[in-house]
Residue, then its C-alpha position, 0 to 999 in steps of 0.5 A: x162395738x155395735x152400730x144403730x142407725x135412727x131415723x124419722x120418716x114424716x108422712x105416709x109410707x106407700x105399701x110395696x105389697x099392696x101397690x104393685x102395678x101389673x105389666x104383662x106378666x110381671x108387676x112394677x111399683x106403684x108410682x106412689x111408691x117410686x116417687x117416695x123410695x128416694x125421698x126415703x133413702x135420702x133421710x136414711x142415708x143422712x142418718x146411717x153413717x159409712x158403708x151399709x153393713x155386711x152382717x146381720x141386722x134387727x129392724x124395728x119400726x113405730x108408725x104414729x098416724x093412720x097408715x095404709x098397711x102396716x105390713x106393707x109399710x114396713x115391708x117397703x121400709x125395709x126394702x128401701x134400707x137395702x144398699x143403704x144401712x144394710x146389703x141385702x134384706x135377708x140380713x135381718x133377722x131380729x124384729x122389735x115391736x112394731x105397731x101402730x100407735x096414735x090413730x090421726x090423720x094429721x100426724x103420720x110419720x114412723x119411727x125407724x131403728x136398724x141395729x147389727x146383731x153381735x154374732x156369736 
């Protein structure tokens, strides 16, 4: 039996990509994003139930609302799941449809769904 873990997030998702910050010769996260990766993770982790999973996994992600960037949106997304619903990002191997839906300001929010993939 396969698992699937759903879960809302409400309000803007910062871009890993795009908000890294230089240090010497190396890069952090922005502060953006340093302050939204546990608030994230506590609304994964109240939806996913046990241990992340050790398989393989498919990541689908709906932002409604304008968002930043799409790619670092969801980007920061699954990097934010890693130890949660799943070990390691490299597990994911199936994306569903992604895509920007709805264009206000006023509504942003994304909805995310992780599932594990039956192998053969």
């Amino acid at each position: 039996m396969s698992g699937v873990t759903e879960f809302t997030w409400y309000g803007q998702v910062p871009s890993l990509k795009n908000g890294r910050i230089p240090v010497g010769k190396t890069t952090i996260p922005s502060k953006e994003y340093q302050e939204w990766l546990p608030e994230a993770q506590k609304v994964a982790k109240a939806a996913h139930k046990g241990d992340p999973w050790k398989g393989h996994v498919g990541l689908e992600v709906h932002t409604y609302g304008l968002m930043n960037d799409l790619d670092g949106a969801v980007q920061s997304i699954t990097e934010m799941l890693q130890g949660v619903v799943y070990k390691n990002d490299r597990q994911v191997v199936a994306h569903g449809n992604n895509g920007k839906h709805k264009w206000s300001r006023e509504d942003r929010h994304c909805d995310v769904k992780v599932w594990e993939v039956q192998d053969d």
